[in-house]
FIDODREN-377213 format. One record per residue: x, y, z of N, C-alpha, C in turn; residue in one letter. Coordinates in steps of 0.2 Angstrom, whole numbers, plus 5000, padded with zeros to 4 digits. Each point is the difference from the previous one (the first is absolute). Layout:
residues N
XYZXYZXYZa;...
end
This chain:
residues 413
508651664983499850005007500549965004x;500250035006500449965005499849925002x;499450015002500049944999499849954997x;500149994993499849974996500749984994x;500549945004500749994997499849984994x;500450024995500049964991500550005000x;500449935001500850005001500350004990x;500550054999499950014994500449924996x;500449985003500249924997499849955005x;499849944996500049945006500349934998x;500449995003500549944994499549935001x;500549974995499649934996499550014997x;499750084999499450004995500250044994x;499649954995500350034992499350054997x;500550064998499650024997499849994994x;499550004995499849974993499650034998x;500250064994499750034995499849934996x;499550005000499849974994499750014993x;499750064999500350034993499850065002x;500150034993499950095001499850014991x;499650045000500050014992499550085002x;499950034994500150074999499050004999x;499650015007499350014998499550074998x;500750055003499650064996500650044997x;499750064995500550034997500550045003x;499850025006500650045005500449975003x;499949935003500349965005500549934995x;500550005000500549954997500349955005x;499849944999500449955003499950005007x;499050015002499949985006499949945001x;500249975008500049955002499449985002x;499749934997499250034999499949935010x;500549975001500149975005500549975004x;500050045006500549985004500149965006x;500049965001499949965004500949975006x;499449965006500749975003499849965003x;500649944997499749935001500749965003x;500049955005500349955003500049954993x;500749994998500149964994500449955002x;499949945000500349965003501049994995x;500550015002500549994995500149934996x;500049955003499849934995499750034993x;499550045000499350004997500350034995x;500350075002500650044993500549974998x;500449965002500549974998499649914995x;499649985003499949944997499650024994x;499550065002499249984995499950074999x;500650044996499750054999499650014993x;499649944998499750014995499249985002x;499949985008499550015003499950065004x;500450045002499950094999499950034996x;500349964993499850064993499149995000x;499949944999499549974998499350045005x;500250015007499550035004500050084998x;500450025003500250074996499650024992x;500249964998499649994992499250025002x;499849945002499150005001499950045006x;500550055004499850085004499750044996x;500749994993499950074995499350014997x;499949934999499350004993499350005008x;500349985006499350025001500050055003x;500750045003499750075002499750054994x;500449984994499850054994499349994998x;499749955002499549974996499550065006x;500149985005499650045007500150064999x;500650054998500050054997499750024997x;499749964993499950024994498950035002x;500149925004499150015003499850045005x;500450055001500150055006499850064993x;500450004997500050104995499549944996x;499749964999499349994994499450035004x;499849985006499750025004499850085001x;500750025001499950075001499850044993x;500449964995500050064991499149995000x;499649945001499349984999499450055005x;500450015004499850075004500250084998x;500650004995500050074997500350045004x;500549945003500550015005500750004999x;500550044998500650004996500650005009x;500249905000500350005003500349954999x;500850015004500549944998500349975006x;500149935000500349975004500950015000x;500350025003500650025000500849945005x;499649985005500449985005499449955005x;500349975005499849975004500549965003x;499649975003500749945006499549955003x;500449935001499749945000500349985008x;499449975005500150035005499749915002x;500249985009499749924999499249985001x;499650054999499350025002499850014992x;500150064997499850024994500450024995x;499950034993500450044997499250075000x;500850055001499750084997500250024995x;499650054996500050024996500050074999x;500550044997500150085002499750034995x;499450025000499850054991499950055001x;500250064995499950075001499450014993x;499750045004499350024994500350074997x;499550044996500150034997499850085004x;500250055000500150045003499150034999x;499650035004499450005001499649965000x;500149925002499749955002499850005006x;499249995000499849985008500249935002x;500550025005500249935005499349985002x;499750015003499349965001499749964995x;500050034994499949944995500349944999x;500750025003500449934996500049965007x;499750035006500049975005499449954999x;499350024997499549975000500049934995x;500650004997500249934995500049955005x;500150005007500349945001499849914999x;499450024999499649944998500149984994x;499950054993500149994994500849975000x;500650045003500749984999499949925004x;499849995005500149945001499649924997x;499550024997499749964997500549994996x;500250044995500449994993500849945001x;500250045006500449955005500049945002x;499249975000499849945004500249985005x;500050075005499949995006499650035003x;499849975009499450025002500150065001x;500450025003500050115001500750004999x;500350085000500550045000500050045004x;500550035005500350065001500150074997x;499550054998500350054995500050065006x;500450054998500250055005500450044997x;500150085002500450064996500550005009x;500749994996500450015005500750054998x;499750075002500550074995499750004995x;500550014994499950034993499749914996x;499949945004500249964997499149955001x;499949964998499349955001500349954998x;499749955008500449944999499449954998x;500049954999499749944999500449955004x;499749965004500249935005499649944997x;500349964996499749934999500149965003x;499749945004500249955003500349954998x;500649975000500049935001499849944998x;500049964997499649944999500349955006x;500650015001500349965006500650065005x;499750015002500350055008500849965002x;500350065001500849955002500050025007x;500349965006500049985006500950054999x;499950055007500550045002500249985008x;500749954999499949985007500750075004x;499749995005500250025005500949995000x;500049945001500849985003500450034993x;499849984995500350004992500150105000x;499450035002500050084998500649995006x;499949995007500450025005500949984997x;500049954998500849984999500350054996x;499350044994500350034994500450085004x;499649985005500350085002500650015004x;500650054999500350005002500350005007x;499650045003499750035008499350045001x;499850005005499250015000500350085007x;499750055001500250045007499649975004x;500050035006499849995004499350005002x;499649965004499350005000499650014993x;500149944996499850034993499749924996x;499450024999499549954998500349984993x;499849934998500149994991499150015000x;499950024996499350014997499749964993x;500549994995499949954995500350044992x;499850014995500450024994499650054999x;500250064997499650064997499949964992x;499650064997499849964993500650014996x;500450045002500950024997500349945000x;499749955003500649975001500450005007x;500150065003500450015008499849985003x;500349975008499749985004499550065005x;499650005004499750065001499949985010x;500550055003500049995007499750065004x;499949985007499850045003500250025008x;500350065000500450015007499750035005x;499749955004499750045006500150055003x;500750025002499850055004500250074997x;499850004991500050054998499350065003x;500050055000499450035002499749994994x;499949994995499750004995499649925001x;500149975005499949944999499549985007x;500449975007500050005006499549955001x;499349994996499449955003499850004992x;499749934999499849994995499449954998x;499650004998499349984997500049954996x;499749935000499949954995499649994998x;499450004995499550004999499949964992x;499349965002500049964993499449935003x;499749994997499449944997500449945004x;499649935001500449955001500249994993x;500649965001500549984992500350064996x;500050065005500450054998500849994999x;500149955005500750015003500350045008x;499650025003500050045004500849965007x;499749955002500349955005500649984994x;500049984996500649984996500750055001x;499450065000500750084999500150015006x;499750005004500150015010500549934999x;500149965000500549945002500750034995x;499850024996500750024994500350085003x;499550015004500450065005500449995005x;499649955003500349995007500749944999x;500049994996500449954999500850034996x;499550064996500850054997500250025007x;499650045004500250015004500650005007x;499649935002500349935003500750015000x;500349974992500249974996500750065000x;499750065001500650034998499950075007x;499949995004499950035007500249965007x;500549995002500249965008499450035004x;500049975006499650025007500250065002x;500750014998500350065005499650094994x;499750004995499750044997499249984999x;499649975000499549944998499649965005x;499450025004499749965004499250004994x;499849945002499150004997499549965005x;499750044998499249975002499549994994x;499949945002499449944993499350025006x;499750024995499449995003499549974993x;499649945000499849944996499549995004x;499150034998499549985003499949934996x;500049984993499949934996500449965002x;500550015005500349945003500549954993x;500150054995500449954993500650034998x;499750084999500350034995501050025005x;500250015004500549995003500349945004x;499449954998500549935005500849994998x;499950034995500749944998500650075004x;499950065005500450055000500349975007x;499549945004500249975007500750015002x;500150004996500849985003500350055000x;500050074996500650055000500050025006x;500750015002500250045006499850075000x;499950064995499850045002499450005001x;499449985003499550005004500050035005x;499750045004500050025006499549985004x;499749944996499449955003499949954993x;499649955004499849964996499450024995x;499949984994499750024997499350015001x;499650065002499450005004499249994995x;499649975001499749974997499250035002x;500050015008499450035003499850065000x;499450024998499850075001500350055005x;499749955010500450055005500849974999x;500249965001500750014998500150064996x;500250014994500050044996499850085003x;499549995003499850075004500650025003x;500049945004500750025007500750014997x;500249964995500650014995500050074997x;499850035000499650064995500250075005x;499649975007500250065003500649995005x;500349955002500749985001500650064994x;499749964994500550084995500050045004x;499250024999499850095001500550045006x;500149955005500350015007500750004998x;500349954995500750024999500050054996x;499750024994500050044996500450075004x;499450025007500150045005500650025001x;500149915005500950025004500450054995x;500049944992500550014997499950114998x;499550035000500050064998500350035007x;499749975005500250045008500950014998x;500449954998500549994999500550014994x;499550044996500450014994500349944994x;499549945001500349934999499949994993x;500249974995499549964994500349944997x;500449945005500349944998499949965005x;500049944998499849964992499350034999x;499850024991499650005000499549955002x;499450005001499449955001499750004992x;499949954999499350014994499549955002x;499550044998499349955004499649974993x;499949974998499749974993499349945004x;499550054995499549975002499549974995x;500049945000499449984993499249985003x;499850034993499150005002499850035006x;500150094999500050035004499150035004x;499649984993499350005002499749935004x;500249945001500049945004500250035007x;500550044999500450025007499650065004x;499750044998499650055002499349965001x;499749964997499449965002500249985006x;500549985003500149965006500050055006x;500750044999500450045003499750085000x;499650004996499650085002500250035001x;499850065003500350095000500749985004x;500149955005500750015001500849984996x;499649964995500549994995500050084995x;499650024997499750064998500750045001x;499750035009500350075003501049975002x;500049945000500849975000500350034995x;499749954993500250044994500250064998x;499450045002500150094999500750025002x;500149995006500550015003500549984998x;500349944999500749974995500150064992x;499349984997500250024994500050115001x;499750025007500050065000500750025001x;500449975005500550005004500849964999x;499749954997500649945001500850024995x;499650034993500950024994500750005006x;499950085005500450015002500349965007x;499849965001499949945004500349944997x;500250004994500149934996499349965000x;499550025001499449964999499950004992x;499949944998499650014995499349945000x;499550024995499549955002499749994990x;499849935000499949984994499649955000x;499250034996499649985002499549964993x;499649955001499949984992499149995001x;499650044995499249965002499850014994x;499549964996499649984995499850074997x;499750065005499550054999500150035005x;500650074999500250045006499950075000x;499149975001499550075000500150045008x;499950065001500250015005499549975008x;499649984997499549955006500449955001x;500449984995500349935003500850035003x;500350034998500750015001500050055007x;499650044997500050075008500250044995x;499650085001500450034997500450064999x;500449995009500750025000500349964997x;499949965002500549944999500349994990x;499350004999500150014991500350074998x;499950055003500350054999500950025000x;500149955003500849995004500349944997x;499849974994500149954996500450024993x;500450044999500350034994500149974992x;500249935003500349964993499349955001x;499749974994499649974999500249944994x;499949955001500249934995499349974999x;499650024994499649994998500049934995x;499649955002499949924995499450044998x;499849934995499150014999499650005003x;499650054996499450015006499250004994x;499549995003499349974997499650054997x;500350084999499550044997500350075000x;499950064997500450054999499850055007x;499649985003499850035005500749985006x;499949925001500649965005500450054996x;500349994996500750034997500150075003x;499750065000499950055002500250005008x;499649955005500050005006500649985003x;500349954996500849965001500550054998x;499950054995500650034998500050075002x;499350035000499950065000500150044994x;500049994996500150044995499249954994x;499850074995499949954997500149984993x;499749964996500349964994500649995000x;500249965007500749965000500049954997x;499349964999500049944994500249955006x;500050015004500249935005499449964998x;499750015000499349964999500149944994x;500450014996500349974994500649965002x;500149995005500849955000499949945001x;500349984996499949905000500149985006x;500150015008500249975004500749944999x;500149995008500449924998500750054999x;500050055004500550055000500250074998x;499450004998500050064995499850055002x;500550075001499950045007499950104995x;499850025005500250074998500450045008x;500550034997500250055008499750065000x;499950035002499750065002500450045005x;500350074998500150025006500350094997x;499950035003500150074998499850034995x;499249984996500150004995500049954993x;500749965001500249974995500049945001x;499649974992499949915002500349964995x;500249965004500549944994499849955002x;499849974993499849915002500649955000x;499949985003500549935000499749935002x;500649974999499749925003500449965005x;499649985006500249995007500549964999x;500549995005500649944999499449945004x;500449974999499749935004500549945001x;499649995006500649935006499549965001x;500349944998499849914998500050025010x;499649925002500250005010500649984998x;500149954997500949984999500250045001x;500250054997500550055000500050065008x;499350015001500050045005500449955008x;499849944999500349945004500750015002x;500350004996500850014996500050065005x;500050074997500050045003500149995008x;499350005003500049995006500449955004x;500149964996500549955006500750014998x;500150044996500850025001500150045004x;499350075003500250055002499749975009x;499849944998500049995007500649985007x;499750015005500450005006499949945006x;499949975004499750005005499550025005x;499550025000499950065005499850005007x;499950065003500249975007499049975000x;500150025007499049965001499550085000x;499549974996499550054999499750035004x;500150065001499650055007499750064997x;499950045002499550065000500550054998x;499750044997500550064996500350035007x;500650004997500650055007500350024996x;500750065004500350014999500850005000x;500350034995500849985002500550065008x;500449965000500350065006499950074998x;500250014993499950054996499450055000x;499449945001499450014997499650004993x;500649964997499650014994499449925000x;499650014997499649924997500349935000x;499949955002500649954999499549954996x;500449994994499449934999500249955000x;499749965001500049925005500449944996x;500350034993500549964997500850035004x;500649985000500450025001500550064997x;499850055003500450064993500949974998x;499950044994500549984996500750055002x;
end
């Protein structure tokens, strides 16, 4: 997919076979996990017999995890093998191919028995192709930061989100103004991670986009989740907090949306990021509603784009052009297989299953990959913002450049 970068190398990450042995009779020398891990050099140079020793206890308990996977199944009269997998900072998967005239349903309906044997609370089982995965969680979840993912990458293109890690191991990004992409959906339970991954966008974004390609509009009905964004210069206002504010921001776009079509125009883009979008329709009503319609009907060719985050984005709450017009979807945990369906649109996407605290599903065309959200400490976002800060002149009402284009109230670059 265009717009979904897997940049094929990322420096300063080491890759780590950690073992491979032969688990079925056709397949020699699979690598039963491959992983990529930030390995500190001290650590290889002084202690590498505190990596044998980790490595060591990977081997015996992913094999061990293996072994309780085909018992389960053979006790069911199920001829299947675990083959492959990858160890990822959320969970390890598991790849097993069953025997040729097996009902996939059946070995879907183990998921309880498999994770009981496991001793954990639930699993992830799913058939993705020729293959059926197993996802175990974690007993301790590894933190994907933000600045550490961004340093590892070479160059980012332009207009182009960090998103956080695929389960591969790669980074997994997002380029707005691909048409595969243009307006995009956050959705997920409190403690999803929702607000965590809106700040790890705006801040890749920021971070690697001047004023002169790059204007934003915050709109934060809870008054928390963008405080700390005050200060960046790309702002095309302060960060608005009000229902009717927010209304008048809203159609302010719509009105440049306009100029910029009369004109043939689509620079700098705008992005509009909106959290707890159901808070903001409670206030703001049909006019926040019929604004929206219009960005997300009209804005791609305009450099609009809009990205919008609510708990349960049924179409009472969202509007349903508006959901219609939302393409990419970034699905957290959500409290039932029903929410799951209604957030993703698809069903038995298993969102209903994810550990939160980052733990995401993408959706879009079709095809879904889980990963897990990058994430920025306020330190770090701090940092950002005050390097990329300016001056600015004194705070007024949206206008225009001599040009015409949007000016935001920090100093362009």
């Amino acid at each position: 997919m265009r717009d979904l970068k897997r940049p094929s190398s990322v420096s300063n990450w080491v890759l780590t076979q950690l073992y491979s042995f032969d688990r079925m009779s056709f397949r020699t020398n699979v690598p039963l996990v491959v992983t990529k891990r930030r390995i500190d050099s001290s650590i290889l140079s002084a202690g590498r017999h505190i990596v044998k020793r980790t490595m060591s206890y990977r081997r015996r308990r992913l094999d061990r995890q293996a072994n309780a996977i085909e018992t389960i199944l053979a006790s069911h009269k199920i001829q299947g093998r675990v083959w492959g997998g990858t160890v990822t900072p959320r969970f390890i998967r598991y790849d097993l191919t069953a025997a040729l005239g097996t009902r996939i349903q059946k070995v879907l309906s183990l998921r309880d028995e498999i994770a009981y044997s496991l001793g954990v609370s639930d699993i992830r089982i799913y058939r993705q192709g020729g293959v059926i995965r197993v996802e175990v969680p974690l007993n301790r979840p590894q933190v994907v930061h933000l600045t550490t993912l961004r340093d590892s990458l070479p160059t980012l293109p332009k207009l182009t989100a960090i998103l956080g890690v695929e389960s591969d191991g790669a980074p997994l990004l997002l380029r707005l103004p691909s048409p595969d992409v243009a307006h995009v959906l956050v959705a997920g339970t409190t403690g999803s991670g929702k607000t965590a991954l809106l700040r790890s966008i705006i801040l890749s974004l920021i971070d690697g986009n001047p004023q002169r390609f790059l204007q934003l509009a915050l709109i934060d009905p809870k008054g928390r989740g963008f405080a700390m964004f005050a200060g960046a210069p790309h702002l095309v206002r302060p960060i608005v907090t009000n229902g009717d504010a927010a209304a008048g921001l809203l159609w302010d776009l719509v009105a440049e949306m306009e100029r910029r079509d009369r004109e043939n125009r689509n620079v700098p883009a705008i992005v509009i990021v909106i959290d707890e979008l159901a808070d903001l329709r409670m206030v703001g009503g049909k006019k926040v509603e019929d604004a929206l319609a219009r960005l997300t009907q009209r804005g791609r060719e305009a450099g609009v784009h809009v990205i919008v985050a609510t708990q349960r984005p049924a179409a009472t709450v969202v509007g349903g052009l508006v959901k219609a017009n939302l393409p990419v979807r970034l699905v957290g945990a959500v409290g039932s297989p029903e929410d799951a369906k209604v957030a993703t649109g698809i069903a038995r996407s298993g969102a209903e299953r994810l550990k939160g605290r980052g733990d995401f599903l993408l959706i879009s065309r079709g095809e879904t990959i889980r990963f897990q959200a990058a994430y920025a400490t306020e330190k770090e976002a701090r940092n950002i913002i005050r390097r990329l800060q300016t001056p600015p002149p004194p705070r007024s009402s949206l206008h225009t450049r001599p040009t015409g284009d949007m000016l935001a109230y920090g100093r362009p670059q």
